[in-house]
N, C-alpha and C positions, 0 to 999 in steps of 0.2 A: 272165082269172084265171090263166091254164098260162102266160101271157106274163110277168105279176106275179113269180109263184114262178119262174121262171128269170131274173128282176131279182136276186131275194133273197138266191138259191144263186151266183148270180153275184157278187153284193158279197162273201156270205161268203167266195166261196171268195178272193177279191184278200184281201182283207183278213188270211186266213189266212197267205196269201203273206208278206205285207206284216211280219207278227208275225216269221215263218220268220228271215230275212232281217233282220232286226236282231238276233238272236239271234247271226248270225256275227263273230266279232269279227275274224278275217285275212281280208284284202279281198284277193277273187280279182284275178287277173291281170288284167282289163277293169277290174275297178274301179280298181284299180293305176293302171291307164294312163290311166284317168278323170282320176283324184285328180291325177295328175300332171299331165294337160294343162293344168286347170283351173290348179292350181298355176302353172305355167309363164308363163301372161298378166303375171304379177307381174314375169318377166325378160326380158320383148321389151326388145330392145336397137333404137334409132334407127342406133347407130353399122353398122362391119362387121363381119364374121364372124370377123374375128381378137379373139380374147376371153381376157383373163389369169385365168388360174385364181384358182379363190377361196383365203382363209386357210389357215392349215395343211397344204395341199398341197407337194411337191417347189416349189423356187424357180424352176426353171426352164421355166414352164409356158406362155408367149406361144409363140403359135402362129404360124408361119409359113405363110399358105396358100398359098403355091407346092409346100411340103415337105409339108405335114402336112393329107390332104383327108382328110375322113369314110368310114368304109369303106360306110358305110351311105347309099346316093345318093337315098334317099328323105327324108334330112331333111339341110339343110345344118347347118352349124357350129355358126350360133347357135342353132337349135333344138337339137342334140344340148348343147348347153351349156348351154341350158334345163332341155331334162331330165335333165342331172346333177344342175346346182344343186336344183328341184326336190324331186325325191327324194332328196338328201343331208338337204334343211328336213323331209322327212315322217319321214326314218330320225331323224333327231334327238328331233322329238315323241316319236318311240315306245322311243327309247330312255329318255327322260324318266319313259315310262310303263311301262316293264320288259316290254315288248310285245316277246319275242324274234322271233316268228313274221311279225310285222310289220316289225321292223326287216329282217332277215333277203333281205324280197320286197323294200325299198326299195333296201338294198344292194345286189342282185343285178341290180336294172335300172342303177342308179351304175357300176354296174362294166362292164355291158354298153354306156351311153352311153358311155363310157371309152374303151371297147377301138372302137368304133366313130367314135372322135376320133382312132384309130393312138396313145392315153393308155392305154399297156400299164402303164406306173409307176403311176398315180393307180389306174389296175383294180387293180391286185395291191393298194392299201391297202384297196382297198373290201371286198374276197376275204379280203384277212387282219384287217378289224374285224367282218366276221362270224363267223373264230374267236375272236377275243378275246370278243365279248359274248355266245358262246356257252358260252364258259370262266366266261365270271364267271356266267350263268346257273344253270350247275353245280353249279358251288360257293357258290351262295345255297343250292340246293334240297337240296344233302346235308350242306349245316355241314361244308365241305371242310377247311379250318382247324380248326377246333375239334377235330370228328374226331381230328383228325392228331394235333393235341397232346394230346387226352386220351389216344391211344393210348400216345405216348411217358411219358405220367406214369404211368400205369398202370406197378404193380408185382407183383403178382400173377397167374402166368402163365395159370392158368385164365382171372380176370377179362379179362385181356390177347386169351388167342385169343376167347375169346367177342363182348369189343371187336370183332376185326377180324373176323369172320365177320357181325357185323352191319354192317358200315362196308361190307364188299365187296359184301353183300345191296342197299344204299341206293345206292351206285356203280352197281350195273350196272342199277337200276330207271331208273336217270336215263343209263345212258350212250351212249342214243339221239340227245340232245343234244349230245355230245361225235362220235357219227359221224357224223352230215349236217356237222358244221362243217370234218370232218379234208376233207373231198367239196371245202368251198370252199378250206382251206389247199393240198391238194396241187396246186390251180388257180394258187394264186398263189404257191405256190412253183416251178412251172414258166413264168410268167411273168417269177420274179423272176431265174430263171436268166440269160434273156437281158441283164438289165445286169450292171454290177460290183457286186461283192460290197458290200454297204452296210449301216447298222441294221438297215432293216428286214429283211434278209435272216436276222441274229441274232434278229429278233422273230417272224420268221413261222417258222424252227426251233425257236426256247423253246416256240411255242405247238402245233407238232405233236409235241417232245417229251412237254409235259405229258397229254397223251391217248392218246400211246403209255405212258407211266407208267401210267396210271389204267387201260389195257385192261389192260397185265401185273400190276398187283394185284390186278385182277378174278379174273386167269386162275390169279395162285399158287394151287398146290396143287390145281387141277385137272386132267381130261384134255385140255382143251381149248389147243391149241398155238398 
């Protein structure tokens, strides 16, 4: 019977487990790398480890494996180029699905495949599209446009500061968002130092100016420096 009833508590308690656990919707770092392996079987290459980067990437991305070995000596080429691809197809889903916190962990392993190909260039886009959909995150959740423009119509200076006193309140509820993402741009703007000056160098500066904007009109008119 005492063997039955520790059957029963035993189910429950898996089972309990079981409920917990779907309930998370960003998938820890092991699951990550789960998701990813499993992912990955889709890009075994027959061919060899010299592998041309996918769409949208820098043009200049064949690989010369005399010049260009993997810093990472536990996975060769083609596997770290699995796991870019990969995790670019999961970041994609999630971007799909407005899933910041998920795209976020996919990018952040993309970028780390990257940088572990000696692909400091393709890192830095991966670094600087985690500020971009962190930016538009943003500016979903506080009606960042809209905002802006109704403050400029507004004529009524009472109505006007009371506007911005509620705009700066809803900015800085959300502008948590905005500082983990400045974490990945200043990554890739110290990355992007190393080549010549290029686009993306003007895009990954527009996107750390705009959240330097949004902390300084958090900050007008306080103490806070």
């Amino acid at each position: 019977m005492k063997k039955f009833l520790y059957h029963i508590l035993f189910l429950l308690l898996f089972i309990s487990c079981k409920e917990d656990e779907k309930k998370i919707k960003v998938p820890s770092h092991e699951k990550a790398i789960s998701r990813i392996e499993s992912s990955s079987k889709t890009y075994k290459k027959t061919e060899s480890d010299s592998v041309s980067s996918p769409l949208n990437e820098p043009t200049n991305n064949n690989l010369d494996n005399k010049d260009r070995r993997p810093t990472n000596s536990a996975k060769s080429i083609s596997e770290l180029w699995s796991t870019y691809k990969s995790t670019k197809e999961l970041a994609a889903k999630f971007i799909s699905e407005n899933n910041l916190d998920s795209i976020i962990v996919y990018l952040s392993i993309a970028a780390d495949a990257a940088s572990d190909l000696s692909r400091e260039d393709i890192a830095t886009w991966q670094l600087n599209n985690i500020g971009h959909y962190s930016i538009n995150e943003f500016k979903e959740r506080t009606d960042f446009d809209i905002r802006l423009r109704q403050s400029v119509a507004l004529t009524n200076s009472n109505a006007k500061a009371l506007h911005l006193e509620e705009t700066k309140l809803l900015f800085s509820e959300h502008y948590i968002i905005l500082s983990n993402a400045k974490i990945y741009l200043d990554k890739a703007q110290i990355l992007d130092s190393k080549f010549n000056r290029s686009e993306r160098t003007d895009i990954i500066k527009r996107n750390i100016q705009f959240i330097d904007w949004v902390d300084n009109f958090i900050s007008a008119g306080s103490r806070r420096k």
